[in-house]
N, C-alpha and C positions, 0 to 999 in steps of 0.2 A: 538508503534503507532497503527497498526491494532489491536495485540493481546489482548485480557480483560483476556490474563491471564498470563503475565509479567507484574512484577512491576518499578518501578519510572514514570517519566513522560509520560503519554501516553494519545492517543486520540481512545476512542474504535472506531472498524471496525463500530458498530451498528451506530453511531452517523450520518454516511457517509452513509448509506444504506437509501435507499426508503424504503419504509414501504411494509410489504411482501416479503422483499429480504433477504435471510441469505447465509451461506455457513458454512460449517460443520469446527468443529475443525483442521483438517486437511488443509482446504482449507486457513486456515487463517493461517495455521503456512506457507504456498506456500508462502501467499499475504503478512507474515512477513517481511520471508528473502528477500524477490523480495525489498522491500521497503527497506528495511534495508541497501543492499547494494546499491542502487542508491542514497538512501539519504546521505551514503557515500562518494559517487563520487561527487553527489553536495557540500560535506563539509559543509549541514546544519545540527545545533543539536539541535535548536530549533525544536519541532515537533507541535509548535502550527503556525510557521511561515507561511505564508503564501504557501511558495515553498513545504513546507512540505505536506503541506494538497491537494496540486492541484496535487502532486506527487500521494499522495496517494486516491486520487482520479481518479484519471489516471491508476493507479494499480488495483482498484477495478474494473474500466469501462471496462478494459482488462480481467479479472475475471470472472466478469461477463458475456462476450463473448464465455467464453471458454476455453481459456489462462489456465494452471496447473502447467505448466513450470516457476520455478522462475528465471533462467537465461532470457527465452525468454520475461515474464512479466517484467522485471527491463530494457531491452535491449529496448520493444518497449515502453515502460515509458518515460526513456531518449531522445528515438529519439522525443518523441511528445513534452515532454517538451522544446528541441532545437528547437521546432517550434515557 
């Protein structure tokens, strides 16, 4: 979903970004796994679904903030999502 650089179904991180926002390769493998496992927990595999995308939008807003940690980006993910 985030990565542009795994393959099969995926929605690049870039699509999701403002215009002037990046984060380095590294950043996106954090913003990967953070996603990857809450999308888990939510037991969606659609990644064009809508839960998917607001997930990982919620992943990126945290990201963006500051957040590096992919335990703590996927933990405060979930909780906003249960909101």
């Amino acid at each position: 979903m985030l990565s542009p650089y795994r393959s099969g179904p995926s929605l690049p991180v870039n699509t999701l970004l403002e215009e002037g926002y990046w984060f380095t390769p590294q950043d996106v493998a954090v913003l990967t796994q953070a996603f990857d496992r809450a999308l888990g927990e939510l037991g969606v595999r659609d990644r064009k679904d809508p839960a998917a995308i607001a997930l990982a939008k919620l992943v990126i807003r945290l990201a963006k903030e500051g957040e590096r940690d992919p335990s703590r980006l996927r933990e405060r993910a979930m909780t906003l999502m249960s909101r």
